[in-house]
C-alpha positions as CSV (number, residue, x, y, z in Angstrom):
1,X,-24.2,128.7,-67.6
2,X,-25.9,131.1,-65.8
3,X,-28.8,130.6,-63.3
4,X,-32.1,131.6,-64.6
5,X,-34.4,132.6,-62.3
6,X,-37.8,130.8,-61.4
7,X,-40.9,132.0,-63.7
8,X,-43.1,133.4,-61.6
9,X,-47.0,134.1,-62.0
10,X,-49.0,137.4,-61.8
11,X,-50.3,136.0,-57.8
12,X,-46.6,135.8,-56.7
13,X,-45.7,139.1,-58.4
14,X,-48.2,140.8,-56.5
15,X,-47.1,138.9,-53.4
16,X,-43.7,140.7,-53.5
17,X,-43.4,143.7,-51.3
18,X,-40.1,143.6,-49.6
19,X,-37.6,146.1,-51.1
20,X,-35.2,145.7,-54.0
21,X,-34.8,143.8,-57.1
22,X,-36.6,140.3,-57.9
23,X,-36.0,138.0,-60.9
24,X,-39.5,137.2,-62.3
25,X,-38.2,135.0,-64.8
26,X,-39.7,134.1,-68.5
27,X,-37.0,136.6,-70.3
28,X,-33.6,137.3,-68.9
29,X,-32.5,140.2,-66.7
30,X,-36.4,141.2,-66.7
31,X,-36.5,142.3,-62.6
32,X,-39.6,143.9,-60.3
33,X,-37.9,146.4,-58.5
34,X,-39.7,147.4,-55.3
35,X,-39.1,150.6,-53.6
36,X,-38.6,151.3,-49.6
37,X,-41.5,153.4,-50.2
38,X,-43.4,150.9,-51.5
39,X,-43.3,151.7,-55.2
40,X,-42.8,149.3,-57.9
41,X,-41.0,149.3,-61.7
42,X,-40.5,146.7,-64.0
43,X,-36.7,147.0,-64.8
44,X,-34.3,145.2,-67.9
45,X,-30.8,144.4,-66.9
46,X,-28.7,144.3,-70.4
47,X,-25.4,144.6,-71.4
48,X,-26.0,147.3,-74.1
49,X,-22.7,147.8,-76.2
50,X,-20.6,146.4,-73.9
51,X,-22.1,148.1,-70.6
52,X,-24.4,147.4,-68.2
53,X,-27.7,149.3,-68.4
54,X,-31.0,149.0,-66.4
55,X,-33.7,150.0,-68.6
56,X,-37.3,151.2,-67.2
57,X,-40.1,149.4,-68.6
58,X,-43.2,150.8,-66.4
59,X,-44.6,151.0,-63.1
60,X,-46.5,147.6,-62.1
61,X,-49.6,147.4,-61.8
62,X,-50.3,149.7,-64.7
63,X,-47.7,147.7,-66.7
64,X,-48.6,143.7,-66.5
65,X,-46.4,140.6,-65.8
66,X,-47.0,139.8,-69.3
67,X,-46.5,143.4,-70.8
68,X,-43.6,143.9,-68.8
69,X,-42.2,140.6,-70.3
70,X,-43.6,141.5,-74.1
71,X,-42.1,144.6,-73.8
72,X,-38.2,143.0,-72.3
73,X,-38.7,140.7,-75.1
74,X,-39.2,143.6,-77.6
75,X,-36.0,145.2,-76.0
76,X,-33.8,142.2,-76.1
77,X,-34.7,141.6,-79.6
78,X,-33.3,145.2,-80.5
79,X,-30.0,144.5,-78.6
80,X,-29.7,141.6,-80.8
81,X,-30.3,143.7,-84.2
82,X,-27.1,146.3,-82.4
83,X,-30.0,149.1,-81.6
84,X,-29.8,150.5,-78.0
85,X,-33.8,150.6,-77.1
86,X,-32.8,153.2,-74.5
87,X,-31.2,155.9,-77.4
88,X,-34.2,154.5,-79.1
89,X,-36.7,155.2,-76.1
90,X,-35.1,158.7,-75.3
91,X,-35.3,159.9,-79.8
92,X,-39.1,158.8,-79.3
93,X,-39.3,161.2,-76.2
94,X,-38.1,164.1,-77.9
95,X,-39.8,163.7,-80.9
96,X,-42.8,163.5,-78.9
97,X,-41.7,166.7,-77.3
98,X,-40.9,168.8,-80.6
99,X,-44.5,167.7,-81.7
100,X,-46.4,168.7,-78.9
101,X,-44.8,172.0,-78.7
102,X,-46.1,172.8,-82.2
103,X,-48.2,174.9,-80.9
104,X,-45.7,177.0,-78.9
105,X,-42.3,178.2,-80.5
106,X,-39.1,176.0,-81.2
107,X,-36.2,177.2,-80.0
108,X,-34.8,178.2,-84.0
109,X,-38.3,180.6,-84.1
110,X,-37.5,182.1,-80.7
111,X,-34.0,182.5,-81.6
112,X,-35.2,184.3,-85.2
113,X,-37.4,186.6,-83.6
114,X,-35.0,187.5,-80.9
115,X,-32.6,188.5,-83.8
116,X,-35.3,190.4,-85.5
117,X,-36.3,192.1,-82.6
118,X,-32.6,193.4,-81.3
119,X,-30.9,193.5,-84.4
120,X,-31.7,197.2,-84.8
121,X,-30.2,197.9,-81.6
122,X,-27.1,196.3,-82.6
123,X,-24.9,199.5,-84.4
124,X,-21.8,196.7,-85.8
125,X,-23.0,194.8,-88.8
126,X,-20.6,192.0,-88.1
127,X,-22.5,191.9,-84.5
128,X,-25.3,190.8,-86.1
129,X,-23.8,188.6,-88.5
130,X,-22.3,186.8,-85.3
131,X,-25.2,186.7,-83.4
132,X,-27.3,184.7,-86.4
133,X,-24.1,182.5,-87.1
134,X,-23.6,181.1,-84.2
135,X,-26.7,180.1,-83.0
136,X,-27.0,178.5,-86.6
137,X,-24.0,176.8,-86.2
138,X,-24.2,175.7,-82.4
139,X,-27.2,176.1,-81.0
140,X,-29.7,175.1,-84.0
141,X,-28.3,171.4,-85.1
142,X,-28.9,170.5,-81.3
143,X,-31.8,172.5,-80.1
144,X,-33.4,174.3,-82.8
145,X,-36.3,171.9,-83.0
146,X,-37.4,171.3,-79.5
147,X,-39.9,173.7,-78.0
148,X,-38.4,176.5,-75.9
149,X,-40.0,175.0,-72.5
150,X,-38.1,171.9,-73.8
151,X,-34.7,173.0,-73.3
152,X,-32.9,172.0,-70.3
153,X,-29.4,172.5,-69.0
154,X,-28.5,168.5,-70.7
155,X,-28.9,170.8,-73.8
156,X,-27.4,173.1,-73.4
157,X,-24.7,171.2,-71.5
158,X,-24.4,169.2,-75.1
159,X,-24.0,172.6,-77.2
160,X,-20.9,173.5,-75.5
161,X,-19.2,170.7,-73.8
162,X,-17.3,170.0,-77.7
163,X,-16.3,173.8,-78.0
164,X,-15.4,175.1,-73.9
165,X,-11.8,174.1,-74.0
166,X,-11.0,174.8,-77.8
167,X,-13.1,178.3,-78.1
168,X,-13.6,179.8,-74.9
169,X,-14.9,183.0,-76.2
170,X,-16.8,181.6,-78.9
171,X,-18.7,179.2,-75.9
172,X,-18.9,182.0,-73.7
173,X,-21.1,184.1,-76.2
174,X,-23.0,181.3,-77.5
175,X,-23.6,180.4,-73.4
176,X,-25.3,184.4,-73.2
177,X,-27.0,184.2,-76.7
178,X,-28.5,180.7,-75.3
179,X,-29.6,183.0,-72.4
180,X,-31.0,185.6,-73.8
181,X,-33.0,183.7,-76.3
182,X,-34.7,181.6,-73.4
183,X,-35.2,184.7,-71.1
């Protein structure tokens, strides 16, 4: 059986200042990590699918003893029910982005307009029908609801890591349409 750590109280927690990980006890793997710059996070320690994550829960003091152990509580609970709070956590995040950016473009209205705008330019039809197909069939089930300042190079590293080795010169266009779009 493993060890389980001592509880400790919100006195001793605020007690702790020299650096690295320390057990605070009441749910499992819940840990106050304390920075060499004098910084400190709560931090989860789960085996999530088989692997061993560390999952941020805050920076103390702004996050509680007893948040920071509601809120491992909460996570360990959705380990249990086979949800990965992290995925979980990082869907919240970008739905939070998409929203905010409501009032700016996504990157499906940016792309649209940039077709719009260049298309007459282009003198091959089947230029055009390339440009507008692969960005619908790439770039838009990844991207193509995030604001424009919202795409990063994880993004775009996700639109064409699947199709580098198998369509070079299909990846290679959609990597300058991606480009031009955000420029």
């Amino acid at each position: 059986m493993p060890r389980q750590a001592t509880e400790l109280g919100a006195l001793a927690v605020s007690r702790i200042a020299t650096a690295g990980y320390h057990a605070v006890g009441g749910v499992a793997g819940l840990y106050l990590q304390v920075l060499s710059t004098g910084g400190r996070t709560w931090i989860l320690r789960a085996d999530i699918g088989g692997r061993r994550r560390e999952m941020g829960l805050g920076g103390y003091p702004s996050v509680t003893l007893s948040g920071a152990r509601e809120a491992a509580r909460g996570a360990r609970d959705l380990i249990r029910a086979g949800i990965n709070p992290i995925d979980r956590a990082r869907a919240a995040k970008a739905r939070l982005t998409v929203t905010s950016t409501q009032s700016g473009w996504t990157f499906r209205q940016a792309g649209e307009a940039y077709v719009a705008t260049h298309e007459a330019g282009w003198k091959n039809a089947k230029h055009r029908a390339q440009w507008s197909s692969t960005l619908a069939a790439y770039v838009y089930p990844v991207v193509g609801d995030l604001g424009v300042d919202a795409v990063g190079l994880s993004q775009v590293m996700d639109i064409l890591t699947p199709i580098w080795t198998t369509k070079t010169e299909t990846a290679r266009r959609v990597r300058g349409r991606l480009e031009a779009v955000l420029d």
